[in-house]
VEXLOZA-383284 format. One line per 8 residues: their letters; for each residue y negated, z negated, x negated of N, C-alpha, C. Coordinates in nm, 4 decimals, padded with zeros to 6 digits, m for minus. Example, Ala and Ser with C-alpha at 12.3 -4.5 7.8 and 13.67 -1.06 7.14 Angstrom:
as> 00.5690 m00.7800 m01.3190 00.4500 m00.7800 m01.2300 00.3300 m00.7800 m01.3200  00.2250 m00.7080 m01.2850 00.1060 m00.7140 m01.3670 m00.0030 m00.7870 m01.2900
This chain:
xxxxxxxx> m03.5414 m03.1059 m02.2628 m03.6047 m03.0100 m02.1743 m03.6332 m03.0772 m02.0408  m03.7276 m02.9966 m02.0124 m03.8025 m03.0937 m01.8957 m03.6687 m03.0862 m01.7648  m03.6052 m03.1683 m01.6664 m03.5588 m03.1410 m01.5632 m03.5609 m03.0093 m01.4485  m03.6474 m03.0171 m01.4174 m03.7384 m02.9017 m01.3084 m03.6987 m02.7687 m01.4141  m03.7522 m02.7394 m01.5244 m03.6776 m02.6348 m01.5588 m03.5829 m02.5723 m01.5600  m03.5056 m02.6726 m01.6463 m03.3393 m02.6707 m01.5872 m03.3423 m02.6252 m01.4572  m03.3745 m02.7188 m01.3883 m03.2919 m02.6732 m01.2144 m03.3307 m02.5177 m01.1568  m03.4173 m02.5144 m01.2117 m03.5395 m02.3696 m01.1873 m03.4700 m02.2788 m01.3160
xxxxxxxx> m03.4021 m02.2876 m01.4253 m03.3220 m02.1894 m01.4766 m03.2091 m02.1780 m01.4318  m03.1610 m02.2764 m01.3367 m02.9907 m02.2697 m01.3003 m03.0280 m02.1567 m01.1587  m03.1435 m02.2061 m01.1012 m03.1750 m02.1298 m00.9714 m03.1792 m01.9808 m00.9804  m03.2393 m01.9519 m01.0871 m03.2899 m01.7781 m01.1109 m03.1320 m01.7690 m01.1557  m03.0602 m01.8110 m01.2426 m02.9322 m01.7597 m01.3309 m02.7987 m01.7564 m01.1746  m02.8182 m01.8635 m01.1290 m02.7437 m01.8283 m00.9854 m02.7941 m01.6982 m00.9072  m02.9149 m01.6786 m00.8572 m02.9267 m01.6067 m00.7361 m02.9220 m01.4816 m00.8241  m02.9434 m01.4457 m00.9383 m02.9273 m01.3380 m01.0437 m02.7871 m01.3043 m00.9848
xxxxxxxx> m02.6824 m01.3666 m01.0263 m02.5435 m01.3537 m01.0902 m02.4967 m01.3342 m00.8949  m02.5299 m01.3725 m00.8289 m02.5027 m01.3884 m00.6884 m02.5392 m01.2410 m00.6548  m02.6655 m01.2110 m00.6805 m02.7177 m01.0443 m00.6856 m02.6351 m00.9583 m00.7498  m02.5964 m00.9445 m00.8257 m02.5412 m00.8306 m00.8914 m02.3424 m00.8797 m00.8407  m02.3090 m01.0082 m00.8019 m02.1579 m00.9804 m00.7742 m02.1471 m00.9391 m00.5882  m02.2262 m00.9860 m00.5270 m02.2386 m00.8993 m00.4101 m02.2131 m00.7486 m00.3882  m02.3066 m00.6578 m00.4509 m02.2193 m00.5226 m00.4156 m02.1146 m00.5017 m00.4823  m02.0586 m00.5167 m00.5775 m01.9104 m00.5170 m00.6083 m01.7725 m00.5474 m00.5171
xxxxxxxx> m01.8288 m00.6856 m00.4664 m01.7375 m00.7334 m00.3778 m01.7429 m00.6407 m00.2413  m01.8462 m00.6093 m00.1766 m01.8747 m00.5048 m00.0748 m01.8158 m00.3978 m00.0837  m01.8164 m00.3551 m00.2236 m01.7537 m00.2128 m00.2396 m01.6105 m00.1912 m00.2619  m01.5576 m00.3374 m00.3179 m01.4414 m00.3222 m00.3465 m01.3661 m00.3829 m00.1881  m01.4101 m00.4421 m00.1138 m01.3328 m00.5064 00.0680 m01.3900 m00.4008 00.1616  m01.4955 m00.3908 00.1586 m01.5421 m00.2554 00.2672 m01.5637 m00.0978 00.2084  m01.5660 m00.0783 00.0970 m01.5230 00.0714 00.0205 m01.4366 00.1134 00.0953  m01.4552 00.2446 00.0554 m01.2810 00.3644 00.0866 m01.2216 00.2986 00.0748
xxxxxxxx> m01.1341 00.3026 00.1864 m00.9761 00.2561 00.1544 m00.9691 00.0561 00.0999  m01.1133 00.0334 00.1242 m01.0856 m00.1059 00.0946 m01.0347 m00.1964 00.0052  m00.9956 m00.3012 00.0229 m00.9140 m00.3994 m00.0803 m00.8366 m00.3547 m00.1035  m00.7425 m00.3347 00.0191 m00.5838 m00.2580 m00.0580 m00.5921 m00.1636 m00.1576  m00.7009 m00.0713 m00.1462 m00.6770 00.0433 m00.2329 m00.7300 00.0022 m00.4001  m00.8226 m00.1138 m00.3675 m00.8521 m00.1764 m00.4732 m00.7487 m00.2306 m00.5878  m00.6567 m00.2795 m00.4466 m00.5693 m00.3582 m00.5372 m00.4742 m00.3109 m00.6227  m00.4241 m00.1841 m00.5494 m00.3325 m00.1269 m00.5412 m00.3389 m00.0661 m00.7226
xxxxxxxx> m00.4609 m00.0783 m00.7354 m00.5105 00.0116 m00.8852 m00.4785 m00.0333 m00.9904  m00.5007 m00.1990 m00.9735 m00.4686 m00.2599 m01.0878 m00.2864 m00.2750 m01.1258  m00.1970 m00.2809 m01.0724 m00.0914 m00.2927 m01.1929 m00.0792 m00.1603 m01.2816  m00.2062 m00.1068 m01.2850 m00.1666 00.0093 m01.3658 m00.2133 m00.0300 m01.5069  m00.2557 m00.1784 m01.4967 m00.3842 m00.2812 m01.5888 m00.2600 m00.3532 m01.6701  m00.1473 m00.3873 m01.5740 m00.0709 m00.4427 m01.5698 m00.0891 m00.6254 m01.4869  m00.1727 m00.5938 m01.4026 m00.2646 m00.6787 m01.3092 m00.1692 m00.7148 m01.1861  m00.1304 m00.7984 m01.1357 m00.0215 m00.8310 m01.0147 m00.1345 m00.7695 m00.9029
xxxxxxxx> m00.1041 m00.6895 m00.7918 m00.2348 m00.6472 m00.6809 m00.2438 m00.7538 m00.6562  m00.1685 m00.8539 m00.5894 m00.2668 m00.9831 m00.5188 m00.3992 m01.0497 m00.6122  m00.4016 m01.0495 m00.7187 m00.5193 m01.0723 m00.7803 m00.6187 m01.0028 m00.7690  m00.6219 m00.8629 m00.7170 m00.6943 m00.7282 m00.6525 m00.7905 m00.8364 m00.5711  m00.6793 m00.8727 m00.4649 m00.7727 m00.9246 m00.3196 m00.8510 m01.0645 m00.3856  m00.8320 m01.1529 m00.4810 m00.8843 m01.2507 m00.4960 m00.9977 m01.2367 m00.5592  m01.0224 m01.1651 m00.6802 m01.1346 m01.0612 m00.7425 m01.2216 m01.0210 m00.6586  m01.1802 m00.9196 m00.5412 m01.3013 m00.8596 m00.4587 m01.3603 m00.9916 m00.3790
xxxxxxxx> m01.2182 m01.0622 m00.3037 m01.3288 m01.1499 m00.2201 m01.3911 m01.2625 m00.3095  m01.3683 m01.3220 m00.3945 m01.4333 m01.4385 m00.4816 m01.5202 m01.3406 m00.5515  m01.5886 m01.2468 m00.5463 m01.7275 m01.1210 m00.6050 m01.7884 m01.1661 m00.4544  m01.7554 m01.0981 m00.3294 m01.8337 m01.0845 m00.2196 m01.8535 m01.2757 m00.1752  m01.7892 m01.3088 m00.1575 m01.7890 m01.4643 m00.0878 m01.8971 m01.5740 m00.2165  m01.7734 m01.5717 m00.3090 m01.8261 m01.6549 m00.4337 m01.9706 m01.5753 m00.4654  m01.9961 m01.4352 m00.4795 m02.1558 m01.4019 m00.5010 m02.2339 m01.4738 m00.3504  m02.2005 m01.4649 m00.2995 m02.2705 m01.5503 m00.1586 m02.3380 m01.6920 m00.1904
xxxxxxxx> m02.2267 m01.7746 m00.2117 m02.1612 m01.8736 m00.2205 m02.3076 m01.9332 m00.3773  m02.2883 m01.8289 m00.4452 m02.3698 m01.8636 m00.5564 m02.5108 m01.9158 m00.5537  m02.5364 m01.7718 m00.4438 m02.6731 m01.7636 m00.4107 m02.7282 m01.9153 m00.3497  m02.6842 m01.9641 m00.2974 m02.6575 m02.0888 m00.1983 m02.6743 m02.1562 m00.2971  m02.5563 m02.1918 m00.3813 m02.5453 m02.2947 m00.4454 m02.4406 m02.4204 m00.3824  m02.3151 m02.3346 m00.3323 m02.2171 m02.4091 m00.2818 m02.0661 m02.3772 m00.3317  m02.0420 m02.5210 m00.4009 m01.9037 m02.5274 m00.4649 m01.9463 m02.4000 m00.5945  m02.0454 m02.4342 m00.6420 m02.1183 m02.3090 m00.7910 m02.0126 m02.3589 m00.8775
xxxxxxxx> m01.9207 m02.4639 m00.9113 m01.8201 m02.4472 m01.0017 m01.7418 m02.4292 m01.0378  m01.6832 m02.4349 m00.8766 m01.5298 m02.3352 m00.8130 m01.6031 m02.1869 m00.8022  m01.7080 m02.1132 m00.7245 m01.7086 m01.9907 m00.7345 m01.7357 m01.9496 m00.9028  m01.7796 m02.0456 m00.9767 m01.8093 m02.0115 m01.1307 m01.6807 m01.9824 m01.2375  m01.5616 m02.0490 m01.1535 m01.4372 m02.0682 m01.2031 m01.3676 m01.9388 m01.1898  m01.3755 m01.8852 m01.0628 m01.2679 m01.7936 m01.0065 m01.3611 m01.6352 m01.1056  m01.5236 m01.6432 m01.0116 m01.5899 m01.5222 m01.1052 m01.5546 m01.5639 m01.2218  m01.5558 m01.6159 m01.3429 m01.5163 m01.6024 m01.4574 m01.3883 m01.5355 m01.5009
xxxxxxxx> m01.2960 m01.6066 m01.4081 m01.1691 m01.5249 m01.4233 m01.1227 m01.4247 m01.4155  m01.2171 m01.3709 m01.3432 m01.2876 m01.2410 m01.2787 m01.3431 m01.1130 m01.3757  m01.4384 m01.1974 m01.4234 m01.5095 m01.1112 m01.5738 m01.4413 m01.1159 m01.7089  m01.3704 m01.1994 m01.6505 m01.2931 m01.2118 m01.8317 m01.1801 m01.0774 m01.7797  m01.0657 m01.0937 m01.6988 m00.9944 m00.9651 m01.6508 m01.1438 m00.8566 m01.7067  m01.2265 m00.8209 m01.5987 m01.2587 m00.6599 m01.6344 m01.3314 m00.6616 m01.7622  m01.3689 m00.7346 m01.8393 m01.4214 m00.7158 m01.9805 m01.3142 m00.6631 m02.0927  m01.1823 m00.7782 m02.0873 m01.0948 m00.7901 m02.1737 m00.9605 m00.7085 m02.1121
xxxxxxxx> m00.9476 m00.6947 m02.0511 m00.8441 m00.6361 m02.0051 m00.8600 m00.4685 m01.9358  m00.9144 m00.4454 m01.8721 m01.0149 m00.3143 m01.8215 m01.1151 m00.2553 m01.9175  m01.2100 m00.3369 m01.9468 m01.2959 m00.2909 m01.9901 m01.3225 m00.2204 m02.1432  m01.2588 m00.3371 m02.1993 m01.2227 m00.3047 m02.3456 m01.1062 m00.1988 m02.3648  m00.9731 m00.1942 m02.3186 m00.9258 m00.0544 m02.3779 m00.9740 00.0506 m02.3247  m01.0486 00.0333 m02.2188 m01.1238 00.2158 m02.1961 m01.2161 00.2174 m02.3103  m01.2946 00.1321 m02.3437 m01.3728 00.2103 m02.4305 m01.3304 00.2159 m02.5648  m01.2334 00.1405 m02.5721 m01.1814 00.1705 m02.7268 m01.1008 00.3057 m02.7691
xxxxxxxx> m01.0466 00.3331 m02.6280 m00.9919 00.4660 m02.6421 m01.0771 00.6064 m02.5719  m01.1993 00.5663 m02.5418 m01.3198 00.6258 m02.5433 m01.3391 00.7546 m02.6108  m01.2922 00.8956 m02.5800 m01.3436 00.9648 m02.7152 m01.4454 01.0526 m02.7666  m01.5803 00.9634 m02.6631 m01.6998 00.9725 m02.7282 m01.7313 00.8431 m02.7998  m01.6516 00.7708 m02.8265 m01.6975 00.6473 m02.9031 m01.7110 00.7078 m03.0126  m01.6569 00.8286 m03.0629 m01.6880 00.8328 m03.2709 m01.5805 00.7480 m03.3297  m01.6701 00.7158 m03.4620 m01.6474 00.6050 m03.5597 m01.6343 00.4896 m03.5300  m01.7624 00.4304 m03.4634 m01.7466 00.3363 m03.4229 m01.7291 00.2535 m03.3486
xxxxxxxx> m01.5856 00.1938 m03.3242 m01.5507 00.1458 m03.1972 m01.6136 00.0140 m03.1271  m01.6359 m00.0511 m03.2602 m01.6482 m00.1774 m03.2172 m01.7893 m00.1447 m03.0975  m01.9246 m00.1116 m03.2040 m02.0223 m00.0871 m03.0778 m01.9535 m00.0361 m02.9678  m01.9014 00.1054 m02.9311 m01.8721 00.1531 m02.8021 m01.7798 00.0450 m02.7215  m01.7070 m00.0442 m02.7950 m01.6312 m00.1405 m02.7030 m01.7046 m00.2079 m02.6400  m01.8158 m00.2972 m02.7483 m01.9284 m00.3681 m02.6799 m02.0002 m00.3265 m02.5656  m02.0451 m00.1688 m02.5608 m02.1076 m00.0959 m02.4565 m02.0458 m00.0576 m02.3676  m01.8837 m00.0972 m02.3616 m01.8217 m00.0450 m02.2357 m01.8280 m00.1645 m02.1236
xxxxxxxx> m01.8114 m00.3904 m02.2190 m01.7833 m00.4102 m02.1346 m01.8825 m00.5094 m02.1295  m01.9904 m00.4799 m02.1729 m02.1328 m00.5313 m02.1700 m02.1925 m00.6087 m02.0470  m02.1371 m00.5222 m01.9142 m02.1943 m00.5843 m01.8235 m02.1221 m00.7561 m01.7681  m01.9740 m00.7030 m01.7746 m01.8998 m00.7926 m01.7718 m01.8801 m00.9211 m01.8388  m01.9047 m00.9155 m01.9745 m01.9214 m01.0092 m02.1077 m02.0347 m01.1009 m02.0296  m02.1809 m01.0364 m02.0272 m02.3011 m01.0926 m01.9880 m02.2720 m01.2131 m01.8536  m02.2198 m01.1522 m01.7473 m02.1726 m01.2424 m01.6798 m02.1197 m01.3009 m01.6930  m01.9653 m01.3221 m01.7595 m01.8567 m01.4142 m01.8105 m01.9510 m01.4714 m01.8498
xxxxxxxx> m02.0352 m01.4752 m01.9359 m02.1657 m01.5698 m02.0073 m02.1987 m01.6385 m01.9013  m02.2685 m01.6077 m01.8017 m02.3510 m01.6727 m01.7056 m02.2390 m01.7747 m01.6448  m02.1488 m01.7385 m01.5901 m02.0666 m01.8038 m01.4995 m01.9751 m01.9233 m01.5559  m02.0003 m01.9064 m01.6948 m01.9555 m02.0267 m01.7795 m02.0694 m02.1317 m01.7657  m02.1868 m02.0631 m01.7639 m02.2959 m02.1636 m01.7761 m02.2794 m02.2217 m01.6574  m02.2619 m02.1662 m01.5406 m02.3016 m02.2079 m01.4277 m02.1739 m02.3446 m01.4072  m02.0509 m02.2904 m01.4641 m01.9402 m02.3645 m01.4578 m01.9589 m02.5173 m01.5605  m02.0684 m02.4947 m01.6512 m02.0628 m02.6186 m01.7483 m02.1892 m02.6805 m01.6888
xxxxxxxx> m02.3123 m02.6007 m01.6268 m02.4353 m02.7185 m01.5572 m02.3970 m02.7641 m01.4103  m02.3279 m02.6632 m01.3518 m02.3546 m02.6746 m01.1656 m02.4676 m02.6187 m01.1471  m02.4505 m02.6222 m00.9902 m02.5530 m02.5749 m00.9513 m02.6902 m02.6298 m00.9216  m02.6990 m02.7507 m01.0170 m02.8524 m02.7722 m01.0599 m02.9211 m02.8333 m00.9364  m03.0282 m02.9230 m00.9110 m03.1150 m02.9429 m00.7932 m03.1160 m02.8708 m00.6697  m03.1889 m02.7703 m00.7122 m03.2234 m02.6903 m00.5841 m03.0720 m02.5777 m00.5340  m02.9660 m02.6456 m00.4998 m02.8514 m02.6347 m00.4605 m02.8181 m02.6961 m00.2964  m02.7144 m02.6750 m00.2546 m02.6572 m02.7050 m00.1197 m02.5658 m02.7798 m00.2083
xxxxxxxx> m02.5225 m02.7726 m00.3204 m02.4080 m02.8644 m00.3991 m02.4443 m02.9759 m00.3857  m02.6179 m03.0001 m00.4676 m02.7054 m03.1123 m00.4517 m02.7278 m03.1986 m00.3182  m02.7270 m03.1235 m00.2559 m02.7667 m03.1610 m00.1235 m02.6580 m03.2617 m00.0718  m02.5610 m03.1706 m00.0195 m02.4056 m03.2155 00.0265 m02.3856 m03.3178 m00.0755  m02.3450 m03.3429 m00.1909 m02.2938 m03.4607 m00.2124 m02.3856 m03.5328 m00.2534  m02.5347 m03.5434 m00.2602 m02.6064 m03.6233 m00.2838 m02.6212 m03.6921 m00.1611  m02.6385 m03.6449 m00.0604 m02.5852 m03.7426 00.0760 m02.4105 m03.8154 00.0901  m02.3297 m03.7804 00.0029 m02.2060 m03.7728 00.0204 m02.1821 m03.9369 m00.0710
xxxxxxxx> m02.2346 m03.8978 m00.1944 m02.2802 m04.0151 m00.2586 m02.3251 m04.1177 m00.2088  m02.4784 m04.1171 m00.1255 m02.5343 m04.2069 m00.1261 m02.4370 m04.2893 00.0504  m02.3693 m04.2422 00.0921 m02.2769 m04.2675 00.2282 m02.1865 m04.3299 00.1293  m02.1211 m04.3650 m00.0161 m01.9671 m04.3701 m00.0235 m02.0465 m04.5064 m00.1174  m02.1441 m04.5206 m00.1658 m02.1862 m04.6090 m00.2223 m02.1541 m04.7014 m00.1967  m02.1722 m04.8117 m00.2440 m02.1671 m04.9382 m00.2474 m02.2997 m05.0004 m00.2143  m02.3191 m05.1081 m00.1198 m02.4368 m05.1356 m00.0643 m02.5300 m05.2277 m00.2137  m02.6411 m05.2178 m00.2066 m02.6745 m05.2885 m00.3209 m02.6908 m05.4273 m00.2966
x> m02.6910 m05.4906 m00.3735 m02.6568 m05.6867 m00.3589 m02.8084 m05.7277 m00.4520
């Protein structure tokens, strides 16, 4: 595949995934009652709260952070850890115990944690390419590189 694509699919799949973890993180640090109250929710998940505060701010910062294209494999790391919690852990026993799911659970499981899954998707990708050319990743250590080099002979 041509280069430029790539970098131009990592670009849209970042500022995408940067878009949609932004208001989350907003809602969950500046919402009612804030982080704390955020946090406070999950050991009912069986979730330690301090992972509360790391979740909301690595959504608000790391969705930032994405958009940019700075440190995309550390914020790709933490959001993942992120989406895997509310897919698999949140997401999936609500809808399995869902009781408009019917018969069939498996679909309604799929449709509960759909949004979450999709991202865990993305943020793996982002975690296995980087953040591609048109990055501040690129930038920063491509100057970082060419400073630590070795002079050519």
């Amino acid at each position: 595949m041509n280069r430029w694509r790539t970098d131009t699919a990592i670009l849209v799949l970042r500022v995408a995934s940067g878009l949609i973890f932004i208001p989350h993180g907003v809602s969950k640090v500046f919402g009612s009652g804030g982080v704390a109250k955020f946090a406070s929710s999950l050991p009912s998940y069986g979730i330690p709260a301090a992972l509360g505060y790391v979740a909301a701010y690595s959504e608000l910062i790391g969705g930032t952070l994405l958009i940019v294209g700075l440190l995309t494999r550390l914020d790709a790391l933490l959001l993942s850890g992120t989406m895997f919690v509310a897919a698999f852990v949140i997401q999936l026993p609500d809808a399995v115990r869902d009781p408009d799911a019917g018969k069939n659970k498996v679909f309604a499981a799929i449709r509960g944690m759909e949004l979450p899954l999709s991202i865990l998707a993305s943020m793996i990708a982002l975690l296995l390419l980087g953040g591609g050319r048109f990055s501040l990743d690129a930038l920063v250590f491509r100057k970082r590189e060419a400073a630590t080099a070795p002079p050519p002979q």
